[in-house]
N, C-alpha and C positions, 0 to 999 in steps of 0.2 A: 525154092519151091514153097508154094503158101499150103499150110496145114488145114485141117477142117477145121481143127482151134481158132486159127488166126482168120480163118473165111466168116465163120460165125458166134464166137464168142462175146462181141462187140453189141450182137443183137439178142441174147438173152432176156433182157424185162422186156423187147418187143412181143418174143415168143409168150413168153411166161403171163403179160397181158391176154393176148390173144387166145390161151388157153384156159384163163379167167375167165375169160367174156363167155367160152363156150361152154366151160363149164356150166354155168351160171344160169344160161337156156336151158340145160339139159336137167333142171332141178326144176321147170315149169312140161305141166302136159303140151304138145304139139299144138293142141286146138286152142289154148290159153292166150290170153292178149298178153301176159307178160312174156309167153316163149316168141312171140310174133317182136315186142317191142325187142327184144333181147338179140333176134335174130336180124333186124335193121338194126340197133347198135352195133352189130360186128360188123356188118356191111358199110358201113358210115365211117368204122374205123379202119377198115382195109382201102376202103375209097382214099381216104385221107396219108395216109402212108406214100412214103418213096414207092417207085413203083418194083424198084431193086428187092425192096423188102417185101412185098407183095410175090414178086417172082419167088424169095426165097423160103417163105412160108409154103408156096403152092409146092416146092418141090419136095420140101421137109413132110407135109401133110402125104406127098405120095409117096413118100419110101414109108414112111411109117403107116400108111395102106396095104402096101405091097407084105403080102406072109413068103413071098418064098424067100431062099437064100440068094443072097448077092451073087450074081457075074462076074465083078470087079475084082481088084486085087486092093484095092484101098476105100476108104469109107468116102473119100475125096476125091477117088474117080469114079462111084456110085453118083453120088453129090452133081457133082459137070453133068455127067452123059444125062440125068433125071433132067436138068436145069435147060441145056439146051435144048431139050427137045420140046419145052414151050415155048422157046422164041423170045423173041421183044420189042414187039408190040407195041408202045405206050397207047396208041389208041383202044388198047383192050381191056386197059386198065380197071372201068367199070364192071365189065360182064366178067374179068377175071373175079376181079372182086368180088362180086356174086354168087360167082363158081365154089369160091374158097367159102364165103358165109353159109353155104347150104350144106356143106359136108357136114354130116351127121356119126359119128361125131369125133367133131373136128378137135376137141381137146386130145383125145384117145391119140387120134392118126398123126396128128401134131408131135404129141408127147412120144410116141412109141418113135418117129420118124428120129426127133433127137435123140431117145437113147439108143438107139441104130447107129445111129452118127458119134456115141460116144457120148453125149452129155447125159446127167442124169438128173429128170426135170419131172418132179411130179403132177401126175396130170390125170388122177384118175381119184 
């Protein structure tokens, strides 16, 4: 049986990117042309990704959304039941993509989503 280790470890500087980028906008005001340019560079680089990895950011981003306590009995079967229940799509792949670029903020819900999942990935 595959661990949440073994599911996501692999994609670490993916995440840890993506938590950069967000980062990064959130240290420009909203109405500012760099949070605007900041906010299409995450979108350009989620565009650009496997779409696997897209799927697995979006699900990581919702657990680490989500405040209450887990249902599951393991972090890895929080992980699945969060994952399938968006599907796959690849022709969604844009607007997913867009989905993920506008969460606000997406480092936070990113970062909190992994250490939920066990990893401990600074993001604040």
């Amino acid at each position: 049986m595959t661990t949440i280790y073994e599911l996501l470890s692999n994609k670490i500087s993916l995440f840890k990117e993506v938590i950069q980028l967000s980062y990064e906008r959130s240290l420009f005001k909203k109405t500012s042309v760099e949070y605007k340019q900041k906010e299409i560079e995450i979108y350009e680089f989620l565009c650009n990704i496997d779409y696997e990895d897209l799927k697995m950011i979006q699900t990581i981003m919702y657990i680490g959304q989500d405040s209450g306590p887990s249902k599951y009995e393991s972090m890895l079967e929080s992980y699945q039941s969060m994952r399938n229940s968006f599907g796959s799509n690849q022709e969604n792949h844009d607007s997913d993509a867009y989905a993920v670029s506008c969460k606000r903020p997406l480092h936070e819900f990113l970062g909190e989503g992994l250490n939920k999942l066990g990893f401990d990935i600074p993001h604040k």
